[in-house]
VOGU-3710 file (C-alpha; in Angstrom, 3 decimals, decimal comma):
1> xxxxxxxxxx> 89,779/209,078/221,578  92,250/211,858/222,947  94,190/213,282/220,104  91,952/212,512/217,260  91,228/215,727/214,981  87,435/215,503/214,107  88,367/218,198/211,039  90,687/215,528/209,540  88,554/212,060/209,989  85,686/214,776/208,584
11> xxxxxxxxxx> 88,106/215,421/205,694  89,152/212,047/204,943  85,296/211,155/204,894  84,513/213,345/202,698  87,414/212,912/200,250  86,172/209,349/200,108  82,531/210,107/199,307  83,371/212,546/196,504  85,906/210,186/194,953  83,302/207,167/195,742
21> xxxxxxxxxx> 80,555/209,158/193,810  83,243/210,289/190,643  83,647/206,409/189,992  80,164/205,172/190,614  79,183/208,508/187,919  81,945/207,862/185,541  80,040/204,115/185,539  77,614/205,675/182,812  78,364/209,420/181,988  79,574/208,266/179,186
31> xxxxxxxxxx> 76,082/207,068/177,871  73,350/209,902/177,737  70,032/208,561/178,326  67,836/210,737/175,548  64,345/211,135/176,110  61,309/212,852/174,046  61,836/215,956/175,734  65,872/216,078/175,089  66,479/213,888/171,791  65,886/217,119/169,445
41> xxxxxxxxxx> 67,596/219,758/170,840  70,948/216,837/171,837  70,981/215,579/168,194  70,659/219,193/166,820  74,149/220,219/168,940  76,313/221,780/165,913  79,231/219,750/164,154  78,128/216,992/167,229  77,637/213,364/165,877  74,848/211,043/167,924
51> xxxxxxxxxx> 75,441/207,445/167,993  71,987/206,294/169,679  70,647/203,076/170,312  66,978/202,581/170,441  65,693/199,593/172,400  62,927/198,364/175,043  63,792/196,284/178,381  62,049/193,287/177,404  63,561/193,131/173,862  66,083/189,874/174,296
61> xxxxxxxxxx> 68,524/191,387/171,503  68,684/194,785/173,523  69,355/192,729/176,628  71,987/190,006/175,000  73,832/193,403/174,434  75,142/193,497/178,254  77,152/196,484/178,844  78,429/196,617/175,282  77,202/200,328/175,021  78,976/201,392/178,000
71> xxxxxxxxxx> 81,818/199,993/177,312  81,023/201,395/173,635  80,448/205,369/175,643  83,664/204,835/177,358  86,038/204,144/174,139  84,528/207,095/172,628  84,805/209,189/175,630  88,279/210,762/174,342  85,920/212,007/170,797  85,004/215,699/171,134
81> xxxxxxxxxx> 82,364/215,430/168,544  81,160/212,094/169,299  77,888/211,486/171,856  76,552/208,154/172,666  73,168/207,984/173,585  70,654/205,367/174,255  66,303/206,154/173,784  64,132/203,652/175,399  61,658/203,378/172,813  59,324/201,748/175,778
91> xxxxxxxxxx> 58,529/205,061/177,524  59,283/206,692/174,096  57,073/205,767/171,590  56,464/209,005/169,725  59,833/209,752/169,041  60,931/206,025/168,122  57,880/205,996/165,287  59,329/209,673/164,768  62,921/208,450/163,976  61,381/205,104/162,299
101> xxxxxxxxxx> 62,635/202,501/164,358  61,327/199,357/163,384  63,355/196,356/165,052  65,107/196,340/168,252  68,100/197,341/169,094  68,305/199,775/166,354  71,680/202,252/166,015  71,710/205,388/164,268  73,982/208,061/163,779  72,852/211,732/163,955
111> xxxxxxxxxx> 74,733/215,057/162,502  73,637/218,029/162,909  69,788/216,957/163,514  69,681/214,901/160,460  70,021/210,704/160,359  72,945/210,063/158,666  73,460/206,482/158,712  71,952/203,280/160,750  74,578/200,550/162,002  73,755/197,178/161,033
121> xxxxxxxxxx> 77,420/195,297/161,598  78,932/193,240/163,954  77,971/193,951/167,621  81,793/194,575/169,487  82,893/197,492/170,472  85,748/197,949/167,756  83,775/197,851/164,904  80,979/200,412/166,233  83,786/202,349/167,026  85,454/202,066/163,390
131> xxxxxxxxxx> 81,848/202,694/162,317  81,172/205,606/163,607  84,538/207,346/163,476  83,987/206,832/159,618  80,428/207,729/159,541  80,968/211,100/161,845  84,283/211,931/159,035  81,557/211,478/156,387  78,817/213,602/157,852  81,405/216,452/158,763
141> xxxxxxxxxx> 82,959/216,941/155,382  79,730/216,873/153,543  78,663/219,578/155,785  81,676/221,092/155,108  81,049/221,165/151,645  77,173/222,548/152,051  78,577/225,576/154,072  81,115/226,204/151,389  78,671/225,710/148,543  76,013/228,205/150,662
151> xxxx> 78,877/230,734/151,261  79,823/230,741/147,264  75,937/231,280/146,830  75,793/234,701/148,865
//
């Protein structure tokens, strides 16, 4: 092939693989898969709310949930302060008796390390999202007010 520039069709290949691996990444960044050895230290991140859903793959509640979560991770993607996260409470049983989870799926919010409320509504996006907008406000203030209250203490 006279004329072809093997620097360019290199290029263009490689373009395509790094925007080909962006979109298949971006599929489920948005969920953070939390584990024994990470749940602590992620749900400890200052002023950092954790939505986390606790399931098991052969739960048929967990799996009548589809991609709800994902598409859950990606409306809150824009949230600063707000981390999905999903434990599977299979090949986590420690920290699942740990956290108390009890019934599958199960969806609690974290602040600051501490449970600070557990989801029982309507499964849709919208109204985990109102949920835990309104939860994360909640948790945030109240800390708010601790720090104040421990600053007026010194």
């Amino acid at each position: 092939m006279k004329g072809d520039h093997p620097s360019l069709l290199v290029t263009i290949l490689l373009i395509s693989s790094l925007l080909l691996s962006t979109f298949v990444h971006d599929a489920r960044a948005e969920v953070i898969t939390l584990t024994e050895s990470t749940f602590s230290d992620k749900v400890k991140e200052k002023d950092t709310a954790w939505f986390v859903k606790f399931c098991v793959p052969w739960c048929k509640h967990c799996k009548n949930l589809g991609s709800l979560w994902e598409e859950l991770g990606k409306t809150m993607e824009g949230e600063d302060e707000i981390e999905v996260g999903e434990v599977d409470c299979g090949t986590n049983k420690p920290l699942c008796s740990k956290v108390k989870i009890g019934s599958y799926p199960s969806f609690k919010i974290f602040y600051n390390g501490e449970e600070v409320a557990r989801y029982r509504g309507t499964r849709d996006v919208e109204s985990m999202r109102t949920f835990v907008l309104e939860e994360t406000e909640k948790a945030a203030a109240a800390a708010v007010d601790a720090q104040l209250e421990e600053d007026k203490d010194l």
